[in-house]
Each structure stands twice: as structure tokens, then as C-alpha cells.
N, C-alpha and C positions, 0 to 999 in steps of 0.2 A: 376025140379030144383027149388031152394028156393032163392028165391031174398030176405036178409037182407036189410031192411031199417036200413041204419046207421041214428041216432040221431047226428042231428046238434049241434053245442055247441055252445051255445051264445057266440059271439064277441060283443066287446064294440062299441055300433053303431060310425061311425065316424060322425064329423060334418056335417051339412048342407054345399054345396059345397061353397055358401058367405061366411061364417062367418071364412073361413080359414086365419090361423094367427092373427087374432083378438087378440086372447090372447097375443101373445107376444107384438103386439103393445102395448094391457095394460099394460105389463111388463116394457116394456120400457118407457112408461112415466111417470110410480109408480117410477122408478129409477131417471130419470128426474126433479119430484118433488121434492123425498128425496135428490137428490144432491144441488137442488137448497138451500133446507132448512140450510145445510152442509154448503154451502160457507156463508150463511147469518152468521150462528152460528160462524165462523170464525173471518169474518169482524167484528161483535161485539165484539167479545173477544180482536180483533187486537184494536178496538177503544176504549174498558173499559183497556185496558196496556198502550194505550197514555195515556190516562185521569189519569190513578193511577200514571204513570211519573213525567207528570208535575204539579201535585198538591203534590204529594214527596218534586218536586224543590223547590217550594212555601212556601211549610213548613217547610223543613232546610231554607232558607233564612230566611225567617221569625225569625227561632230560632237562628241563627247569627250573627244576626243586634239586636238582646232583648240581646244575652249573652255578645256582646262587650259591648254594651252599661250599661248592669250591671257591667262589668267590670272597666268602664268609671267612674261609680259611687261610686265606694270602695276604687278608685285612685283618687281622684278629685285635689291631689297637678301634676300629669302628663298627666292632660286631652290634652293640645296641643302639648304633643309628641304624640300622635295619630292622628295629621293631615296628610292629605294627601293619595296618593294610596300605597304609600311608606312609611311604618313607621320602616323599618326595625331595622332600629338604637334603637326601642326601644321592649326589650323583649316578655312584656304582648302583645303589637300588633302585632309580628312577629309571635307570638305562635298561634292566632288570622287568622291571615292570613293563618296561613300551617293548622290551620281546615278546613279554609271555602275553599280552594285548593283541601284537603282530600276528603271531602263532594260535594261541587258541583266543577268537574276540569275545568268544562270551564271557573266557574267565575272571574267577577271583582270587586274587594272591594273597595271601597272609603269610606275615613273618611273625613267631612269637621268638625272640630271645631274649638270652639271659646272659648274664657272665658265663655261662658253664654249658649251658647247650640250647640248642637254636630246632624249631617246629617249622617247616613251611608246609602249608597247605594248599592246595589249585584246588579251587570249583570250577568246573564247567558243563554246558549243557548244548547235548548237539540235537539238531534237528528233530523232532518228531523221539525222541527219547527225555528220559530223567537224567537228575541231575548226576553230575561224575565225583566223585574226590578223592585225593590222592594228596596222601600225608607223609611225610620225611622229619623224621626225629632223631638227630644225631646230636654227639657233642664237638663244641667247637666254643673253645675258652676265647674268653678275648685278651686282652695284651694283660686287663689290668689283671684276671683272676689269676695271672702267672707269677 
């Protein structure tokens, strides 16, 4: 009788009996890392949308308080119908006001003038932030102090 040696077939050695699991541990803190990296990229992005926010706000104020006041300039026989928070009784300011409404809704407009020179001020308040202002004091005579 003939006894065939059967040929063994290489199996892929398994690991050393320590090293079990190892790997996935590394998996797991490879993910770990990459998630940590994930929330930072987040938060940055959450904190450059504030920042492009409220410097938006800043920059329509800014341009609201130049456009009245150019306005103030081209009118200068009705510079002090534009006094006050309430100027409604007169057109050019009321038009004035439903921008800066449109534009920034929380805000608060005030006009202080005078014969000799004019204060506007915008309050407003964005989201999850205090309140903003932004003040413009220039002269701007009206018809009569000329």
C-alpha cells in the first residue's frame, strides 16, 4: 500500500498571539483623529459665517449713515426735517428708513440735526451676538444757516 503525501498549502501565518487586535485599535484612533480634525474644520467655518455676518452689518451701516447723509447734502433747504428717530412726516427720510429696515431688520436709526451739522446713528443686533453702533458726525449746513 502507497501512502500519498498530500502537499500542504500555505495559510497566511496568523499573528503573533500579543499583537491580536492591534490593528483595529489603530483603526480606531486613525478615525478618532480624522473626526477630531472634522469638528475643528466645522467650528472654523461656524466662526469665519460669524465673522462674514457681522462685518456685512458693519458695512451696510456704514453705507446708510454715508447715503443719508449724502442725501442730507443735495437737500440742505430740509436738513431738520430729518431730525429725530422719527422723521416719518417727511419722504426722503421715510424712504431712508424702509432701507435701513430692509437691510439691517433689527435696526435703529437716529438722525440728530442741527442747522450746522447732522449725527446718524444705527443700532443693531445680530444673532446670538450684542448689540452693534455705528455713529457718523459730520457737517452739513442747511439752506437756512447759509
Amino acid at each position: 500500500m502507497e501512502h500519498h503525501k498530500m502537499k500542504r498549502i500555505a495559510s497566511p501565518s496568523s499573528p503573533p498571539h500579543g499583537s491580536r487586535g492591534f490593528m483595529l485599535i489603530e483603526v480606531l484612533v486613525s478615525i478618532l483623529i480624522f473626526s477630531l480634525g472634522v469638528l475643528g474644520l466645522v467650528k472654523l467655518q461656524t466662526s469665519m459665517t460669524r465673522a462674514n455676518t457681522s462685518a456685512k452689518g458693519r458695512a451696510d451701516a456704514v453705507y446708510l449713515t454715508s447715503e443719508i447723509i449724502g442725501v442730507m447734502r443735495t437737500d440742505t433747504a430740509h436738513v431738520l426735517n430729518y431730525n429725530g428717530s422719527s422723521c416719518a412726516s417727511y419722504g426722503l427720510c421715510k424712504d431712508w428708513q424702509n432701507k435701513v429696515a430692509a437691510t439691517l431688520p433689527t435696526a435703529t436709526p437716529v438722525i440728530a440735526a442741527s442747522a450746522t451739522s447732522v449725527s446718524v446713528t444705527i443700532t443693531w443686533t445680530l444673532p446670538n451676538e450684542d448689540a452693534h453702533t455705528f455713529t457718523t458726525t459730520t457737517v452739513v449746513k442747511s439752506a437756512a444757516a447759509l
